[in-house]
N, C-alpha and C positions, 0 to 999 in steps of 0.2 A: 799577793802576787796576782798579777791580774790574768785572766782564762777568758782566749777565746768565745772554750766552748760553754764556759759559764754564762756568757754575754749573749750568745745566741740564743741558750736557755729563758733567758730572762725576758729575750725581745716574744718569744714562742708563748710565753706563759700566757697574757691577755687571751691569744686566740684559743690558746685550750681551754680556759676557762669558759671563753663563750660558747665553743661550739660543744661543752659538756651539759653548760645550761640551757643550749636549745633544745640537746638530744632529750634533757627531762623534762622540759618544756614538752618537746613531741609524744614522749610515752604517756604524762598525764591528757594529754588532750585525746591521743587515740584511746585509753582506757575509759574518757570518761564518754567517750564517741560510741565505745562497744555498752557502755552501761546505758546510754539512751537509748540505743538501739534493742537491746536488748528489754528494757520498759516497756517500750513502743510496741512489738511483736509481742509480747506479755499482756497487755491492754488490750490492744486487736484480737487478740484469739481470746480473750475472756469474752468481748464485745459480741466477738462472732459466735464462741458456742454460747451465748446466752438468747442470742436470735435462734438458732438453730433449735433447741429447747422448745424454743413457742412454735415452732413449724413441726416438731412430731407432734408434742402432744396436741397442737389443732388437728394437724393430720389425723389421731388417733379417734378425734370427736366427730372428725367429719364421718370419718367412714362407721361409727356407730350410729349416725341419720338414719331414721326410718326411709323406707324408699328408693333407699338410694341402688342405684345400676350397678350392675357387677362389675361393667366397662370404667365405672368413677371408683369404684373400690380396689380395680387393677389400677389406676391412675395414679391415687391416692398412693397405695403400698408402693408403687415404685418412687413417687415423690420421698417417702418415709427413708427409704434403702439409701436414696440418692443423701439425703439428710443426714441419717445414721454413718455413711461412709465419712461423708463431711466432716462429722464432729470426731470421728476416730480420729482426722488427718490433725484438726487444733489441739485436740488432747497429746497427742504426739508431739508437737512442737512447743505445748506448756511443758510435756517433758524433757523433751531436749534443753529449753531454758533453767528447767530448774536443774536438771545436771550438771550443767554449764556455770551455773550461779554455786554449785555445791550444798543444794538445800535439799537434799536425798538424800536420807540416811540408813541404816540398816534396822531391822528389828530382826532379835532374836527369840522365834518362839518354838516350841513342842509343834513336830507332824510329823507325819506316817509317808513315807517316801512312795510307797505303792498306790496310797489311797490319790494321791497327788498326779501319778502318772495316769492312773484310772482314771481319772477326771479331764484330763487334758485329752485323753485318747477320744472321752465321750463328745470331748465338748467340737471334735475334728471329725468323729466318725459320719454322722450325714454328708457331710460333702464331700467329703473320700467316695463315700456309696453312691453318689448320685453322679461321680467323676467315672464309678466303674473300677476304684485303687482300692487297693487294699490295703489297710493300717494295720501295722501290726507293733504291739508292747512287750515291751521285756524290759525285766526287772531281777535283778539278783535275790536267790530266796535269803541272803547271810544281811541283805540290807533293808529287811523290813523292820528293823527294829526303830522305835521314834527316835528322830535324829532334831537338833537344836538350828535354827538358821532361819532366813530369812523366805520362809516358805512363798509369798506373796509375790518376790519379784521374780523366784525361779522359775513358779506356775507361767509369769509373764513372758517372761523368755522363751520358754518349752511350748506354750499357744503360739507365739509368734515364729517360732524354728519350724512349728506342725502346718499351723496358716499358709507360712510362706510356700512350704513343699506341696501342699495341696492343691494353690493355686499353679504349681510349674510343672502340677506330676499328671500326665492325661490318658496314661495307661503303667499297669504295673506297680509298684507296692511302695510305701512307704513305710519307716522302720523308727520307730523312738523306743533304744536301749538306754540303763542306766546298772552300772555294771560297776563293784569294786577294785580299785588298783594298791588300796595301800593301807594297811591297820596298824593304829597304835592303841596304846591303853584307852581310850576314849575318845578316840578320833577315827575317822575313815574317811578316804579319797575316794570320790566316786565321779568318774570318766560316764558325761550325759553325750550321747551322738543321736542326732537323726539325719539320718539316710533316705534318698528316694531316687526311684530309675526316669527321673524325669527329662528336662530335653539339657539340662546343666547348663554351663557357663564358660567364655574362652578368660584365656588367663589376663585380658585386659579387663574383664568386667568383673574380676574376683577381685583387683585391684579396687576396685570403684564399690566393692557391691556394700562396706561401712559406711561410707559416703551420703549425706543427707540427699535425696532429692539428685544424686546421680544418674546418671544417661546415658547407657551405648550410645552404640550409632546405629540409627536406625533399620540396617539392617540385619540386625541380631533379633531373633522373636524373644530373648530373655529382657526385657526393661529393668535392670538392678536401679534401685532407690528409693524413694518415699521414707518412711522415719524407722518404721518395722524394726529392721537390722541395724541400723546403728544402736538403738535403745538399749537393744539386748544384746550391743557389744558392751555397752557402756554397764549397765545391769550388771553381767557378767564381770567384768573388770572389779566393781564396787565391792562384787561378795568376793574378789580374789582372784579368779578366775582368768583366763583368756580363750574369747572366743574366735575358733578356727575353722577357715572352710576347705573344702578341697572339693575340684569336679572335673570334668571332661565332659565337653559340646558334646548332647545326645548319648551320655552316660549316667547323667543324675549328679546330685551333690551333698557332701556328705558335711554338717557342719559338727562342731565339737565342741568340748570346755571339761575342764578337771575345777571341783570346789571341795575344799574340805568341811564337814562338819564335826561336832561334836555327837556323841550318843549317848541321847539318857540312862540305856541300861547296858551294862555291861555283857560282852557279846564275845561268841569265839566265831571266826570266818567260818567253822564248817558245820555252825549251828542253824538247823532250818529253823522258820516259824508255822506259827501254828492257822498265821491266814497269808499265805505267799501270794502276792500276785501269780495271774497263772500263768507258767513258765514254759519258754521254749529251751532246747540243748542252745547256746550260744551262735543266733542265727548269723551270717553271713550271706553277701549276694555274689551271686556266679554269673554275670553275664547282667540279665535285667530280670532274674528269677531270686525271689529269695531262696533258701534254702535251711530246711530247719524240722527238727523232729521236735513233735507237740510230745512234752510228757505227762503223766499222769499223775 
């Protein structure tokens, strides 16, 4: 029996087929567009931080020159910093590519949650000092027990949450807590936050501020972007996590993330240890004041 709508099917069929084999046509060419591209900046920033390599350590030979002027040794060290920043920014975007590519992977080793935070605080406290801020750590005493994870990338995270706030904080305190929210037989969820009373963010630049190499407008004194914070959203995500910000312009900004790990030794929440990071009562800020009893 013969069908209209049979017929008109039939006449339709050619052009679907064609425009099904352009659209795959189109996604292999833009995939294989983003994987040259993606080469290309891979090549470039090896290129580049391999030049940048031979420009410190000349720089570090020059300024070991007998004779040489105090005025070429300030020259010198500020070429090095200029350098140094440099290769921060390539090494960033070999990371970003290699997150991108999915070639980061996790490692699970043994560490000490406190000695980790200690370290991060040390490796922030001079520029705090010399800003006139004040850093301050807290660590739960039920979570000093060795915990199983990827200690390497959280250090990473946790420098780059401290870095960021230090550079935005130009009076008043900055705050990196890490504090339990949830226990099971072998497991614990620990809520990581830093805090700082610095000039913060409107809520179009919190939108922006994951964003590679994003840009207020000009006139906001906050510049959100470069690679910093997207890594360590990404970072964050990898081990499980989701990193969160919150702020108000000229109130500070407070960023976050909950990660579970595993714990080597079996532990009850209301058991101290015997080397606690040294603790405050559960600080909180009142205004642009911390607020917190030192215990003993």
């Amino acid at each position: 029996m013969y069908s209209l709508d049979n017929e008109v099917k039939k006449q339709h069929e050619p052009d679907c087929e064609f425009r099904e084999k352009a659209l795959h046509e189109a996604v292999l060419a833009a995939e294989q567009a983003a994987s040259m591209k993606g080469e290309f900046l891979f090549d470039m920033s090896q290129a580049i931080r391999t030049s940048l390599g031979g420009i410190i350590g000349f720089t570090d030979l020059a300024r070991e020159e007998p004779n040489i002027s105090g005025k070429v040794v300030d020259y010198l060290s500020k070429v090095k910093n200029s350098a140094t920043e440099l290769l921060d920014v390539i090494d960033a975007v070999l990371d970003i590519l290699a997150l991108e590519a999915g070639d980061v992977g996790l490692e699970t080793v043994p560490f000490n949650l406190h000695d980790l935070i200690r370290e991060c605080k040390a490796l922030n406290s001079e520029k705090a000092q010399k800003k006139g801020v004040s850093l301050y750590a807290y660590a739960e005493r039920q979570i000093g027990k060795t915990l199983l994870g990827d200690a390497a990338k959280l250090r990473r995270v946790l420098l780059n949450l401290l870095s960021n706030a230090v550079k935005y904080t130009n009076t008043g305190i900055i705050q990196l807590m890490a504090s339990a929210t949830g226990f099971e037989e072998k497991n614990v969820t620990i809520l990581f936050e830093v805090k700082d009373s610095g000039i913060g963010m409107a809520p179009e630049q919190m939108e922006k501020v994951f964003t590679p190499f994003s840009r207020a407008d000009g006139s906001t004194p906050r510049k959100q972007g470069g690679m910093g914070l997207p890594i360590a959203k990404a970072l964050v995500g990898l081990m499980g996590g989701e990193l969160m910000v919150e702020s108000v312009p000229g109130q500070g900004c407070s960023f976050s993330f909950s990660l579970r790990f595993v714990t080597v030794e079996e532990f009850s929440p209301t058991e101290k240890t015997s080397h606690p990071l040294p603790v405050m009562n559960t600080p909180f800020f009142k205004g642009d004041v911390l607020v917190a009893k030192i215990m003993k």
